[in-house]
C-alpha positions as MATLAB code, in Angstrom:
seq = 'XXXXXXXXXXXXXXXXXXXXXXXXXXXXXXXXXXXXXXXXXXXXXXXXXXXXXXXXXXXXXXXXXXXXXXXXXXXXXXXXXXXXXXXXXXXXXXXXXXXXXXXXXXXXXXXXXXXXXXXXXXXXXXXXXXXXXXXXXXXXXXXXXXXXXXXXXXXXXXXXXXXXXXXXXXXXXXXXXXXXXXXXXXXXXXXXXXXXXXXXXXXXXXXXXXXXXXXXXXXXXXXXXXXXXXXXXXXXXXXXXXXXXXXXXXXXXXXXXXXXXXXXXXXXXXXXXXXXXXXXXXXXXXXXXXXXXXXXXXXXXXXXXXXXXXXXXXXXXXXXXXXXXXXXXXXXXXXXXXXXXXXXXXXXXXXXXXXXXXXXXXXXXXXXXXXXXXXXXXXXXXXXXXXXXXXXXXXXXXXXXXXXXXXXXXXXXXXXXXXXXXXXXXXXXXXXXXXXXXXXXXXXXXXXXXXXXXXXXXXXXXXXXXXXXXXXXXXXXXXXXXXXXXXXXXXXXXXXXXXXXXXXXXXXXXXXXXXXXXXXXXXXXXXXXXXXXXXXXXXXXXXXXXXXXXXXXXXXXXXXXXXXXX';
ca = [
     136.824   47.357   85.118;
     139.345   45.790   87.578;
     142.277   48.144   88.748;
     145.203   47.126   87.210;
     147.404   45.842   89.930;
     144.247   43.224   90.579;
     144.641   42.532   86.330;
     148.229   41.467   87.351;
     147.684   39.500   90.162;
     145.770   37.215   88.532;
     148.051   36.965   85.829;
     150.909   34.282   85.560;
     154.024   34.738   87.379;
     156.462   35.719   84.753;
     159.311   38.355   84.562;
     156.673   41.605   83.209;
     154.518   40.776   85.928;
     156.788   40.632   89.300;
     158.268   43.787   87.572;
     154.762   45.693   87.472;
     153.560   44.344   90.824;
     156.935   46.699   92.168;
     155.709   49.250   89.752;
     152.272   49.173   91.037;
     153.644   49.082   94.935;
     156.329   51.848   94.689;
     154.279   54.270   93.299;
     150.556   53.012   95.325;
     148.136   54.010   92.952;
     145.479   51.992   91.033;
     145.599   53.221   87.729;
     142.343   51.828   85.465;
     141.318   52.552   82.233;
     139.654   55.722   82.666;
     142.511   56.853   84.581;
     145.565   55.753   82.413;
     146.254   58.235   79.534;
     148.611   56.236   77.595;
     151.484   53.837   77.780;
     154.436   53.720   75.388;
     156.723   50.903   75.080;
     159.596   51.083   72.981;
     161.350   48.247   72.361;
     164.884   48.129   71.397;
     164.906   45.730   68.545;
     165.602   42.055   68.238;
     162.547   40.811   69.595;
     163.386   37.421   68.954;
     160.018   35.779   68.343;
     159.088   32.290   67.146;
     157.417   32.023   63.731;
     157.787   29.539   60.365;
     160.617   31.946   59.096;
     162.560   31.802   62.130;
     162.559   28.443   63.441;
     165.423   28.928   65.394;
     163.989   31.322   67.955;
     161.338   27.939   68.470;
     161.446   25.745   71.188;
     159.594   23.150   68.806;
     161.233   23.658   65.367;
     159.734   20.365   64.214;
     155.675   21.686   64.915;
     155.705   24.869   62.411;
     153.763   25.795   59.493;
     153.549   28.628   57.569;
     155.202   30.224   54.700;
     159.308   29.164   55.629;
     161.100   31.281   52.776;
     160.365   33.770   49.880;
     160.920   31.956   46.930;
     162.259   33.163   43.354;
     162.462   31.973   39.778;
     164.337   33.169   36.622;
     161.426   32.351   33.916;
     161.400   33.223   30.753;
     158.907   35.207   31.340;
     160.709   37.223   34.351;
     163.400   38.015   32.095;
     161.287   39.292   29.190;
     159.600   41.452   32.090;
     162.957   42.992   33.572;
     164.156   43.901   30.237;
     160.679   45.426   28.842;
     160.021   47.349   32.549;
     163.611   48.125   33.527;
     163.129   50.900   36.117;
     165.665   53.124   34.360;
     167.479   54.476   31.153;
     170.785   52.419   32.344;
     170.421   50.405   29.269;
     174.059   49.238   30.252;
     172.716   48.100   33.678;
     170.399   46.654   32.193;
     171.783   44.199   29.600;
     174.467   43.393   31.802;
     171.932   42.039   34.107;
     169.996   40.351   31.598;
     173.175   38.051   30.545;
     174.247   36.994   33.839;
     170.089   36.142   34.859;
     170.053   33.950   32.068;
     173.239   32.120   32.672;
     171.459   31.508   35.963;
     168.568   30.715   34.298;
     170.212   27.777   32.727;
     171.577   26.362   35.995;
     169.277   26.985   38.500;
     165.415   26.268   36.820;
     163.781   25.646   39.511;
     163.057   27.325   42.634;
     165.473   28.852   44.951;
     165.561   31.445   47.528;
     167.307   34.435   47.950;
     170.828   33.655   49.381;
     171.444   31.225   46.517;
     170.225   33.984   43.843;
     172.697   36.166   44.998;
     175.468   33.943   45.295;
     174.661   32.716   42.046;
     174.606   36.232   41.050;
     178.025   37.220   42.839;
     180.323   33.824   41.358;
     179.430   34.610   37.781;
     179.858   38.432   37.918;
     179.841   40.272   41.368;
     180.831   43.633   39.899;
     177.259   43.824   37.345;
     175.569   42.916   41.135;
     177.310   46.025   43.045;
     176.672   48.267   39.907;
     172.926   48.407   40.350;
     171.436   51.234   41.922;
     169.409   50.576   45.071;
     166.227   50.999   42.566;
     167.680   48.653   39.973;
     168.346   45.741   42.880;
     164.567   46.189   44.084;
     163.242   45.907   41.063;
     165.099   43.252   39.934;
     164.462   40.974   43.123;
     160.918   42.067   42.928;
     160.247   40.819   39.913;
     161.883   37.624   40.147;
     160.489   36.576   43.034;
     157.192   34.174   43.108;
     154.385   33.779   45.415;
     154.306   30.979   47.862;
     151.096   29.190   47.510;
     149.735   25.963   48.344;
     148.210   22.832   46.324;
     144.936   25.027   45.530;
     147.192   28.444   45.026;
     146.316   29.967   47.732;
     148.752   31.846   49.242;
     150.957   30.499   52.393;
     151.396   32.863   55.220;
     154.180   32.817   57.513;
     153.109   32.126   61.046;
     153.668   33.178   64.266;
     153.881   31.467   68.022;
     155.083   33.681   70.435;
     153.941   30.854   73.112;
     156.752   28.769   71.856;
     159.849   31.686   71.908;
     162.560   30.194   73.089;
     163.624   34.165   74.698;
     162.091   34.495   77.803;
     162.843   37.833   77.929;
     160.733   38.180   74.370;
     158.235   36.710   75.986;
     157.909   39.199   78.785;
     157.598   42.189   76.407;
     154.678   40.307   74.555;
     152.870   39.639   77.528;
     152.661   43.140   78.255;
     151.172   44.403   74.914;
     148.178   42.148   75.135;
     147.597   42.906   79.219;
     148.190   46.449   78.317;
     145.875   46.363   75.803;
     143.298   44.700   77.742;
     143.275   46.861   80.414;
     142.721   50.067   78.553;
     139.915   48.279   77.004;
     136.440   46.175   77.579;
     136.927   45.096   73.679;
     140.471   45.905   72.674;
     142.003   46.047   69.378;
     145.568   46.491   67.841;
     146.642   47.919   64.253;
     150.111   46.799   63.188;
     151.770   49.251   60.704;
     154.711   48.191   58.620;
     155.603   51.037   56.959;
     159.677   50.868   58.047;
     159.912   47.869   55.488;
     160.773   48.862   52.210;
     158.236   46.115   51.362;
     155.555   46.654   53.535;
     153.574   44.096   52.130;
     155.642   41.511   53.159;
     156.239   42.548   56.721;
     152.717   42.326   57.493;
     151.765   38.572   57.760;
     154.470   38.449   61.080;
     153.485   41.424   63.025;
     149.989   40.322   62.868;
     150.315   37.207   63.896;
     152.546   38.367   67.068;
     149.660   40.570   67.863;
     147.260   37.595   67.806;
     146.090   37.332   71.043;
     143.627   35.983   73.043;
     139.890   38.478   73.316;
     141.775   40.932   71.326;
     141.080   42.021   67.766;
     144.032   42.349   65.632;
     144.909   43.268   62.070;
     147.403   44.939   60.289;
     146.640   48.053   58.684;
     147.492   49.132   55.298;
     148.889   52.072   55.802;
     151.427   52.807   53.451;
     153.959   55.753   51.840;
     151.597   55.328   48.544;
     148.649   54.965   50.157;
     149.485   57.954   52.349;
     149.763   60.065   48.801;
     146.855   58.613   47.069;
     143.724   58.741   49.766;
     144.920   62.487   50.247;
     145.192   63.437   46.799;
     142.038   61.313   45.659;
     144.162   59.004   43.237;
     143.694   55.331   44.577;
     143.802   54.404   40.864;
     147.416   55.146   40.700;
     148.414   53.136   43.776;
     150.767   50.755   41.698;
     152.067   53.836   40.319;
     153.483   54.951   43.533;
     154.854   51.950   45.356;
     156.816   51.996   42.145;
     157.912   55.492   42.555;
     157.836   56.160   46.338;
     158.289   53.018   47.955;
     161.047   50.892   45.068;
     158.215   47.993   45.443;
     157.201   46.417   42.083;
     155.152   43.497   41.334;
     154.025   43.263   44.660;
     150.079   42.244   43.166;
     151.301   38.927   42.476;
     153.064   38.091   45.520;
     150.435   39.732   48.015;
     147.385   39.783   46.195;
     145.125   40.209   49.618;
     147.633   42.925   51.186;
     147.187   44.599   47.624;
     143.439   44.530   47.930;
     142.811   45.520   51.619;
     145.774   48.439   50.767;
     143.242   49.362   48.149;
     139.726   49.120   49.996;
     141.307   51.522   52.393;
     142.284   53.712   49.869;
     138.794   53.558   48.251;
     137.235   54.189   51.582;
     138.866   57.890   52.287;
     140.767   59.558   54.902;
     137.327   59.484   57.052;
     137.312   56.152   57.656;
     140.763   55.429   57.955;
     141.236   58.608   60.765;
     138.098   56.429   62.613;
     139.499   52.872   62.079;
     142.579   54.190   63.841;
     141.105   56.484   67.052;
     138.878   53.172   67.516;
     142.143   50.808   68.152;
     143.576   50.121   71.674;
     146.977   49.890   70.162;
     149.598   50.538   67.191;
     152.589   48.517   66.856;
     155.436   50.333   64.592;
     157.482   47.819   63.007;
     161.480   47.586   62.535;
     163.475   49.091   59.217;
     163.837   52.350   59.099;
     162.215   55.188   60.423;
     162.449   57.353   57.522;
     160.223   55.439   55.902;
     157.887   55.587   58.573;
     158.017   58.957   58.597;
     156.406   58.913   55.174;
     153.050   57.833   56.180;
     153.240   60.845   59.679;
     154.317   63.740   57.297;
     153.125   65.119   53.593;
     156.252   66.107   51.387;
     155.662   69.584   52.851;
     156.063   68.659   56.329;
     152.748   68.955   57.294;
     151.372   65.598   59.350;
     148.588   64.243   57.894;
     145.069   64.302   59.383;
     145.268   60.502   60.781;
     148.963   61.313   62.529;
     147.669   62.712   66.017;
     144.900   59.591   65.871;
     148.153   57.260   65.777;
     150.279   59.534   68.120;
     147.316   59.401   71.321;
     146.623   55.551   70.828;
     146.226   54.598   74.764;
     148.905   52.113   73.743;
     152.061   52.963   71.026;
     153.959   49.885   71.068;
     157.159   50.372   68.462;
     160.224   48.122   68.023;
     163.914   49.375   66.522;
     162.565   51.236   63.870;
     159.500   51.783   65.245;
     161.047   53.316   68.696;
     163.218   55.665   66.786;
     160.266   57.360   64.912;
     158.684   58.643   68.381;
     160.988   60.873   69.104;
     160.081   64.508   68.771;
     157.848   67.190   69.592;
     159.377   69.478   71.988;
     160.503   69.740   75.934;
     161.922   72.661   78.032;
     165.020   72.046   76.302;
     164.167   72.889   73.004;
     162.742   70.549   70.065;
     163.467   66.773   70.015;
     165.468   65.361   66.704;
     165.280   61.841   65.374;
     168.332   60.068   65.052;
     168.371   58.192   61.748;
     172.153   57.149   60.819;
     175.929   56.474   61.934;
     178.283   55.275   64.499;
     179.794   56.654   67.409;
     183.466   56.229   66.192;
     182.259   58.744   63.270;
     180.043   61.348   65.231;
     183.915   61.790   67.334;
     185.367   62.525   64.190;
     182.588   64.160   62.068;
     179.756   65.118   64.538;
     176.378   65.406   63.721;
     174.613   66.541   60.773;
     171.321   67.154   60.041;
     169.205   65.890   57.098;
     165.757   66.545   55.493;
     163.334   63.772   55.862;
     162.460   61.525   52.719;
     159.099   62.960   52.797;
     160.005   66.538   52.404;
     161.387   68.621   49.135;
     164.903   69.137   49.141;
     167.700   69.802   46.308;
     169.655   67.736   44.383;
     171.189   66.034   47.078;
     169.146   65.063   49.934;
     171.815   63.541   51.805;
     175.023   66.161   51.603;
     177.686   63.304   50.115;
     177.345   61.925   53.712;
     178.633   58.460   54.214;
     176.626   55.530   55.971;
     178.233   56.176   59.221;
     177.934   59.533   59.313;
     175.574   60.583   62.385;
     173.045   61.806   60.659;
     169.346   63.103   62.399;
     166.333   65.213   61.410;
     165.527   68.466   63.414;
     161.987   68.145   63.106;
     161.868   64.615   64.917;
     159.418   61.791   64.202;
     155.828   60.967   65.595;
     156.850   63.355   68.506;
     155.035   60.723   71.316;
     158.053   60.361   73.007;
     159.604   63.944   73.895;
     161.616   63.329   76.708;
     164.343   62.807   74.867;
     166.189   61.415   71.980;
     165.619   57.597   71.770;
     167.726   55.735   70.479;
     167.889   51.314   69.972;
     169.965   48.622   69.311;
     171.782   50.373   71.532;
     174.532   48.268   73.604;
     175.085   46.261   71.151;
     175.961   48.014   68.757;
     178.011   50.860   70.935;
     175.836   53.510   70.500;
     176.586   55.655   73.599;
     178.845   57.890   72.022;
     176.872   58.803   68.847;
     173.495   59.537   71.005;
     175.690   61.688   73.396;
     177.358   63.740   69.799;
     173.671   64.041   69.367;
     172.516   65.762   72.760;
     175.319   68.145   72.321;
     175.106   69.580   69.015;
     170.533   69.869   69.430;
     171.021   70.836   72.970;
     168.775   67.847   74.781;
     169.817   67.051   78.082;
     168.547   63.452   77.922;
     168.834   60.069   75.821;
     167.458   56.919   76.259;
     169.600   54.443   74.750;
     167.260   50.770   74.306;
     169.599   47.381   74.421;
     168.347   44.722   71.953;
     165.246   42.455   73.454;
     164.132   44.892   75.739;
     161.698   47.932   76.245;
     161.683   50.660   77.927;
     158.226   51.224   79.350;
     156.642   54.755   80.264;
     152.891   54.622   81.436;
     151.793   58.387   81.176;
     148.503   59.275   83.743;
     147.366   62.599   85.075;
     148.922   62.143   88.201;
     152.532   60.559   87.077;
     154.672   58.885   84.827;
     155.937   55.775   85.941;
     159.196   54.213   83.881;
     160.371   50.515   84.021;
     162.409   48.386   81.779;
     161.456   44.657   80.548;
     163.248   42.617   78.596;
     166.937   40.827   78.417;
     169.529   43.576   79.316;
     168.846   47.286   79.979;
     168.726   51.003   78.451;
     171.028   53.531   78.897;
     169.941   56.999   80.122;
     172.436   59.702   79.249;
     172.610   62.843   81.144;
     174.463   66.036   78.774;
     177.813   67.401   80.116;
     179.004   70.544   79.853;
     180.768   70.323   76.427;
     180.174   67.242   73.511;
     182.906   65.042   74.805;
     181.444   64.677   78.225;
     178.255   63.344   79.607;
     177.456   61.142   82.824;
     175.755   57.805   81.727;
     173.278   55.776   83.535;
     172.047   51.784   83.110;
     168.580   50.765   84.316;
     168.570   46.736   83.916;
     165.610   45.205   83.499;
     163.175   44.960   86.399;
     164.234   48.609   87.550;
     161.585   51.205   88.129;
     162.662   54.806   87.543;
     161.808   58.136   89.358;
     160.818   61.124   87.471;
     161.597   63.585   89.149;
     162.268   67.553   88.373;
     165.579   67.122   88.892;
     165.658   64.216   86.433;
     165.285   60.389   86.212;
     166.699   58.383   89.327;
     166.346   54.945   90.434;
     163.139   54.341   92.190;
     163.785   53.825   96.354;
     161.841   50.132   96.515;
     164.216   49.402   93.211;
     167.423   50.201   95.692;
     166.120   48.275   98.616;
     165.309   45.339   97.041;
     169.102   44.773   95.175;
     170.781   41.454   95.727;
     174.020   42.126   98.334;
     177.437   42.838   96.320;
     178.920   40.121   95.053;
     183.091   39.894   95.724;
     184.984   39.665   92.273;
     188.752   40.920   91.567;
     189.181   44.006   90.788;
     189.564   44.932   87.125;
     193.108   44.853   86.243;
     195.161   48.140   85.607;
     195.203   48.347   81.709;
     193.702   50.669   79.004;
     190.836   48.431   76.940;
     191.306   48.666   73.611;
     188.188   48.993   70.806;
     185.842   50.076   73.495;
     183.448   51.458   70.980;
     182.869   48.382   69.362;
     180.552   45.249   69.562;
     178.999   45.309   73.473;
     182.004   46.515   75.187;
     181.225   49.919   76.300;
     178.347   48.186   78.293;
     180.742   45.133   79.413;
     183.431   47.393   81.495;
     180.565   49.414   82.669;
     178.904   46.199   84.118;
     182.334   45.086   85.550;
     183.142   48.575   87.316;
     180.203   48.222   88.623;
     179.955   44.925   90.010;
     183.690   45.259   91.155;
     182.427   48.562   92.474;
     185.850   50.291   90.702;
     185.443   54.043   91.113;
     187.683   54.777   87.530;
     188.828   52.556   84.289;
     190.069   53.498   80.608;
     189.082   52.605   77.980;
     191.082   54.022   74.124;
     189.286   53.471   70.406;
     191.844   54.330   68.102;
     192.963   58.447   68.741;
     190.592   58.012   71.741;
     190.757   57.979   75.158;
     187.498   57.379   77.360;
     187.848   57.814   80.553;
     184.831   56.799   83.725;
     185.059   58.096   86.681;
     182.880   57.454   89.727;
     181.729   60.763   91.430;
     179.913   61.623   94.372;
     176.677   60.991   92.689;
     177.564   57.855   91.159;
     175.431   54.753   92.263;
     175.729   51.054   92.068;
     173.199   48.440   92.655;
     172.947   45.138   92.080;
     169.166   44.234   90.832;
     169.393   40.992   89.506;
     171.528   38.433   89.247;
     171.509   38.611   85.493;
     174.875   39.599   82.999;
     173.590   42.759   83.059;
     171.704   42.956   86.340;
     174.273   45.613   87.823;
     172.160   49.079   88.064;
     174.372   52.482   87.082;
     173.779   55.996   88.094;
     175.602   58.727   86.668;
     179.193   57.282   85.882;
     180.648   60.448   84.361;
     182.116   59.534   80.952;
     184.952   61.798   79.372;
     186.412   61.475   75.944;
     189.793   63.067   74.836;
     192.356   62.963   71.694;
     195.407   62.006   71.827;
     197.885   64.003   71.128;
];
């Protein structure tokens, strides 16, 4: 087995692999496959990946094939369905549903997709569509919708080409799940689970095509919240029964017939097999949604994993995207146990803090959720997969402003660290007896936030991507070579002497701290409604400049302090 500096040397020349060849040099050590315990790449979300469904992320729109749309039809049928199956006893719900479906009925016959259901839906009577309970909208869609099939009835699949993304960046971060994977292994494999998507079933056609790679085995893997509870309670007869009930899927048999049946050959085989068919994989890719739902398939309703999660959590590769990065926090540091983050905005966690919830799959009273709203920073004490216990992770992250929620977060569970993951882009940590080496691929960067003495203050660090990271007992730091190597400063005005406003929304938290940085300004103001946020450059602060990218500037601990005003 060649070492795997040689593996990337004879690779092609793209962003992952310059990147690695500085990983490989700063920290001199080969690192094989009998040597290399495991990596974990968590990817921020927005992996913006070519397939049939989103054409626009192609560089050849024109060349696709593949399923391009779900498709729906009100039938006759459908509507005798709904109203004979109706998931409730909102009889009210229900009729008033029924009359506006077959007023669409009339106009629309044919096949549509969903955008034009709904806006059908919303001109004739918007306030029967926002009346429906999230159960009642499932079901309703559910069964409405029709499979996509071609001239024989077989069933279209949407397709993937991840050689024609028109994201460079994307394409960095898929290059290094199949050399990854192919390093760790003379015959590698990779599972994709979908079990963030409410609909599993339909998730799964994309994430294994953008595992199809060259010499390496792929497949997705059935592993859903009902087939979690029936292989463990010996009831794969009932496996309709509880997508219905656990997962608000319905009809699902006649839209995915061959998900349906390899869901239910793995529940007929037992947990035996399925604890084997997952220690014998290279890799497991977590899919976007929402980690609570993942969570369901790691955790009985007791709490209690269940005997295939360690198999998933010691995979020599645990590749997991939005979603997917989010449920690996956990398990426990010197600093006490690591929480999962699972709702809210920063603007809210100022004025509400942080409040922690039960997870989906464990018992709790009548109401689960406390009368919380949706932006309420909500997280779950006993984390997620627990992989990833350096910290709370976090995703999406610059984008959508999330610095000030994650650092709520580290001050009400105690954790001194958060990694915050910008969208198209990964933060990398390869795990071997002798070290832990960090980088970051992708498009922008990931936030590292160190905790401050009290919940309004914390020191906040960027690591663009391309920069290799330090572990070190006194923390994370950028790696020397990383320093060395940084393009000279670049001579821009200074940043004018105002307060900007709204800094906790859209990118902008991220945008000022690029532009202290490249204007190397040691202090700047930012104010979000009663807010004040104030940056200050100290002693330890760094700036480098690693690439010339928007967001190539390189931040170490610019101390961040948030006050009210009077």
């Amino acid at each position: 087995m060649e070492n795997f500096r040689e593996h990337l040397a004879k690779s092609p020349k793209c962003g992952f692999f310059a990147a690695f060849t500085l990983v490989m040099t700063a920290f001199s050590a080969n690192i094989s496959a009998n040597q290399t315990e495991q990596t974990l790449l968590l990817i921020g979300g927005a992996l913006t990946t070519c397939s049939s469904l989103s054409p626009k992320n192609c560089i050849e729109k024109t060349s696709l094939i593949g399923k391009k749309a779900n498709q729906f039809q009100l039938t006759g049928k459908a509507l005798q369905e709904i109203k004979s199956q109706w998931p409730d006893d909102s009889t009210n719900n229900r009729n008033e549903t029924l009359r506006v479906l077959s007023k669409i009925a009339k106009q629309q016959p044919n096949l549509i997709d969903k955008g034009s259901l709904l806006w059908a839906w919303r001109d004739l009577d918007s306030r029967s569509l926002n009346n429906l309970t999230d159960r009642e909208y499932n079901f309703v869609t559910d069964m409405l919708e029709v499979a996509v099939v071609d001239a024989k009835g077989q069933r279209i699949k949407e397709t993937v080409q991840s050689k024609q993304n028109n994201e460079p960046a994307a394409n960095d971060i898929v290059n290094f799940i199949s050399a990854t994977a192919k390093v760790n292994s003379k015959q590698p494999s990779l599972l994709a689970i979908t079990a963030s998507s409410r609909d599993p079933y339909e998730s799964a056609d994309f994430y294994e095509g953008l595992l199809d790679f060259d010499r390496i085995k792929s497949s997705w893997l059935a592993l859903t919240p009902a087939l979690a509870q029936a292989i463990t309670t010996g009831q794969c007869e009932k496996l309709a029964q509880f997508r219905q009930q656990n997962m608000q899927v319905f009809n699902r048999h006649k839209i995915y017939p061959d998900r349906i049946q390899a869901e239910q050959q793995l529940c007929d085989a037992g947990v035996d097999n399925l604890v084997a068919k997952i220690e014998s994989a290279t890799g497991i890719m977590l899919n976007g949604g929402d980690q609570s739902l993942t969570r369901k398939v790691l955790f009985d309703d007791t709490g209690k994993p269940y005997p295939w999660t360690d198999a998933i959590r010691s995979r020599p590769l645990l590749v997991g995207t939005s979603a997917g990065t989010a449920i690996q926090s956990g398990g426990s540091n010197q600093f006490g146990s690591v929480a999962m983050i699972t709702n809210g905005t920063s603007l809210a966690a100022l004025r509400d803090g942080a409040h922690a919830v039960p997870a989906p799959s464990e018992r709790c009273e009548d109401d689960c959720n406390q009368g919380l709203s949706a932006d309420t920073l909500t997280y779950q004490t006993n984390g997620g997969l627990g992989s990833f216990s350096a910290g709370i992770v976090d995703t999406h992250f610059s984008e959508r402003n999330r610095t000030v929620r994650l650092a709520t977060l580290l001050a009400k569970t105690g954790q001194q660290y958060g990694f915050g993951v910008d969208e198209t882009t990964a933060l990398v940590f390869i795990k071997s007896q002798q070290s832990t080496i960090v980088t970051v691929l992708g498009k922008h960067g990931v936030v590292h936030l160190n905790k401050g003495k009290d919940k309004y203050s914390f020191d906040y660090s960027f690591w663009p991507a391309g920069a290799i990271i330090d572990v070190t007992t006194q923390g994370y730091q950028l790696n020397r070579r990383t320093i060395d190597s940084a393009l000279p400063a670049i001579k821009i005005p200074p940043l004018p002497m105002q307060r900007f406003n709204n800094i906790l929304t859209d990118a902008k938290l991220r945008s000022l701290t690029q532009a202290m940085c490249l204007a190397n300004e040691q202090s700047a103001v930012g104010q979000q409604d009663e807010f004040i946020v104030t940056l200050n450059a100290s002693k330890n602060t760094q700036y480098q400049r690693i690439s010339p990218s928007s967001y190539g500037c390189a931040i170490e601990r610019l101390s961040v302090n948030i006050t009210t005003i009077q």
